[in-house]
TORMAR-191165 format. One record per residue (C-alpha): residue number from 0; residue in one letter; x, y, z. Coordinates in steps of 0.25 Angstrom, whole numbers, always signed. Last residue first. Layout:
<milos>
{num: NUM; residuo: A; xx: X; yy: Y; zz: Z}
...
</milos>
This chain:
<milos>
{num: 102; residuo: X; xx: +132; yy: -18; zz: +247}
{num: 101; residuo: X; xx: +128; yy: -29; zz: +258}
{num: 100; residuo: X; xx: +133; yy: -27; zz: +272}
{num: 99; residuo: X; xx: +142; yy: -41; zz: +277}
{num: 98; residuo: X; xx: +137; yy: -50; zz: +286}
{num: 97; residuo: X; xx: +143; yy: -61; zz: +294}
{num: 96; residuo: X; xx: +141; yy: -73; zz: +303}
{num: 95; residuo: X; xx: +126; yy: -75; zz: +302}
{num: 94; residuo: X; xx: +120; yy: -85; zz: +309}
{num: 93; residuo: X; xx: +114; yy: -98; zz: +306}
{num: 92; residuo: X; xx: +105; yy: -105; zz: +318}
{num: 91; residuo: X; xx: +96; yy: -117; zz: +312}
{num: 90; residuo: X; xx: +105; yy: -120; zz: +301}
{num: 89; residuo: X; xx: +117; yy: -120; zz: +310}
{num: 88; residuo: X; xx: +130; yy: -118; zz: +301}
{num: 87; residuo: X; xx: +123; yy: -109; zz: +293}
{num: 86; residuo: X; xx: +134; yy: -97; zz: +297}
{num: 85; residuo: X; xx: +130; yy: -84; zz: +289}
{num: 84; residuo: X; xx: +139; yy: -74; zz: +281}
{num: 83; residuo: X; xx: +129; yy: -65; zz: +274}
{num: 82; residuo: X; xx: +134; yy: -55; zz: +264}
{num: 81; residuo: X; xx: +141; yy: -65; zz: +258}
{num: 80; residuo: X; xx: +156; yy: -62; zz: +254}
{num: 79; residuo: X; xx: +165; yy: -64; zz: +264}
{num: 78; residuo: X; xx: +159; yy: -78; zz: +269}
{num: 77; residuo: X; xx: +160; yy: -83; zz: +254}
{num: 76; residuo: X; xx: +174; yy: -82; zz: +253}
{num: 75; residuo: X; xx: +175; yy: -86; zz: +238}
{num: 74; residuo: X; xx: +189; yy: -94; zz: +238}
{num: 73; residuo: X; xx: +188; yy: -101; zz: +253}
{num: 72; residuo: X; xx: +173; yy: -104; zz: +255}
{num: 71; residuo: X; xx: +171; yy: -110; zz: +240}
{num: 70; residuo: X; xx: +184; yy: -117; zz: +241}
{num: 69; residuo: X; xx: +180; yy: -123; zz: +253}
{num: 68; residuo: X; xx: +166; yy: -124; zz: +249}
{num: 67; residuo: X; xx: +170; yy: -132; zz: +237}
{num: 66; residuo: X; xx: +179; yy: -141; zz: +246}
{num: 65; residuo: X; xx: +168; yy: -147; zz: +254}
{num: 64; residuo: X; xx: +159; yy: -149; zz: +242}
{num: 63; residuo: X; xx: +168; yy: -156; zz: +232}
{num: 62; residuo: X; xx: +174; yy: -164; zz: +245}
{num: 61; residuo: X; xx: +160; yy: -169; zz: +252}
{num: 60; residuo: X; xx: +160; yy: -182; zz: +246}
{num: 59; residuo: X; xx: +174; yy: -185; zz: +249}
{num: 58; residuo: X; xx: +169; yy: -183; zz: +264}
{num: 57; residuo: X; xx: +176; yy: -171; zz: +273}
{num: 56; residuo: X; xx: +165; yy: -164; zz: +274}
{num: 55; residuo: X; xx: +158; yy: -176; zz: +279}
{num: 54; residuo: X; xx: +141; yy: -176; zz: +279}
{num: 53; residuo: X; xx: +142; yy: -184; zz: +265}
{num: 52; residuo: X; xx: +132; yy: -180; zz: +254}
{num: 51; residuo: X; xx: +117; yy: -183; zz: +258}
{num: 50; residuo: X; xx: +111; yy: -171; zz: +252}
{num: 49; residuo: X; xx: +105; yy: -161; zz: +260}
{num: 48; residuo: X; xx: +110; yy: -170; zz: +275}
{num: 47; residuo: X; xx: +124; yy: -170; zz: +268}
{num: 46; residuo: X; xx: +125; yy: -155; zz: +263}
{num: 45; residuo: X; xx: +121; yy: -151; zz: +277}
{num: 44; residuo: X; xx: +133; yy: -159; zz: +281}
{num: 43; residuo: X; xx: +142; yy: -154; zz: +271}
{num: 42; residuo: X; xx: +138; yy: -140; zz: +275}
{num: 41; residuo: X; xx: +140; yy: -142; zz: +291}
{num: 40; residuo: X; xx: +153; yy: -148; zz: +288}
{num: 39; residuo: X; xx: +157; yy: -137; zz: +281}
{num: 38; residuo: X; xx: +154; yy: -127; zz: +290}
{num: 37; residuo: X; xx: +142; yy: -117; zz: +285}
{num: 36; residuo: X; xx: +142; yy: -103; zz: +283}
{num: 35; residuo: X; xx: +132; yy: -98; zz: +274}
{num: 34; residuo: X; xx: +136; yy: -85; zz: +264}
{num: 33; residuo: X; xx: +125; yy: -75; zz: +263}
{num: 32; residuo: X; xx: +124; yy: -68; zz: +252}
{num: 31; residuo: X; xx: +119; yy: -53; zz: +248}
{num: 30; residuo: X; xx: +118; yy: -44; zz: +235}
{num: 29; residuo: X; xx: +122; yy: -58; zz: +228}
{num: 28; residuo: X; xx: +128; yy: -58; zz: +213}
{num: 27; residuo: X; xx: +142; yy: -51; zz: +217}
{num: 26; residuo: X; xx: +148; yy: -63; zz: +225}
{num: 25; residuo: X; xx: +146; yy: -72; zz: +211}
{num: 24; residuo: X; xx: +157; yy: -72; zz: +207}
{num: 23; residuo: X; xx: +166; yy: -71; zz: +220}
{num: 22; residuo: X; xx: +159; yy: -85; zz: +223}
{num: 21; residuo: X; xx: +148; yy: -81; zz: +235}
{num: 20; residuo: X; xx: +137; yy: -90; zz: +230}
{num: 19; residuo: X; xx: +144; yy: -105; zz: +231}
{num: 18; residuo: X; xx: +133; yy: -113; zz: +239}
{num: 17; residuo: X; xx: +122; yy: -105; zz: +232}
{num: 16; residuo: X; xx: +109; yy: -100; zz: +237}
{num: 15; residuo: X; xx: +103; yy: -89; zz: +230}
{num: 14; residuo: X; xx: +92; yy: -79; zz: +236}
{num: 13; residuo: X; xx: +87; yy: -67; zz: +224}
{num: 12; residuo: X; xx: +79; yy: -57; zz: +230}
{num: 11; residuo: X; xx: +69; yy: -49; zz: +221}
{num: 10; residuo: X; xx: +71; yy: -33; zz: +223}
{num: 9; residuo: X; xx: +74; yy: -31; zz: +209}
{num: 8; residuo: X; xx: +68; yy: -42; zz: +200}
{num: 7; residuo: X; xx: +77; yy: -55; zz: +199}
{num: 6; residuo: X; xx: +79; yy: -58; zz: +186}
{num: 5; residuo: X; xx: +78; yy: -72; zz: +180}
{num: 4; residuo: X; xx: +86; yy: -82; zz: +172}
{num: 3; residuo: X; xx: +77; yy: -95; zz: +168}
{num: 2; residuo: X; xx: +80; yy: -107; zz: +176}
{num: 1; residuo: X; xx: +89; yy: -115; zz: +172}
{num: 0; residuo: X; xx: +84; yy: -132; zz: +173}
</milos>
C-alpha cells in the first residue's frame, strides 16, 4: 500500500531511516544525518538474531548483503558525509566519532 504524499509543515521534524541514505543523490535532501558505524560482523549478526539469516559474513547467504555494503561504504563514502559519524558497535555504549557543523 502507498501512502498518500504529504507536506511537512514548517517547523515539523521529519526522522528516516534507511540503510542506503547517504547516495550522492540523495545527500541534499537531509538538513542532518547520522551515519552508524557498525563492523560487518556485528551487522550480519544482528541481522541473524532479527531474522534468522546466517550469523557468517563469509556465508554464501550473506554475499548480496555483505558486498552491497562494501560498494556502498567504498563509492558513496557515507562517513564523510553525515552530519553525525556514530559507532553502534555496542548497543548499550555508542559513541560519536565525528561531527561535522551543519550549514
Amino acid at each position: 500500500m502507498v501512502a498518500p504524499e504529504e507536506q511537512a509543515a514548517p517547523g515539523d521534524i521529519l526522522v528516516c531511516d534507511g540503510i542506503f541514505l547517504h547516495r550522492p543523490e540523495l545527500r541534499d535532501s537531509w538538513d542532518l544525518s547520522v551515519f552508524l558505524e557498525v563492523s560487518v560482523a556485528t551487522s550480519v549478526g544482528r541481522c541473524a538474531v532479527r531474522d534468522g539469516s546466517p550469523p557468517d559474513p563469509q556465508d554464501p547467504g550473506q554475499r548480496r548483503y555483505v558486498e552491497g555494503q562494501q560498494i556502498y561504504l567504498r563509492s558513496c563514502q557515507p562517513e564523510r558525509h553525515a552530519t553525525f559519524v556514530v559507532n553502534n558497535d555496542a548497543l548499550d555504549a555508542p559513541y560519536v566519532v565525528a561531527q561535522r557543523p551543519t550549514a
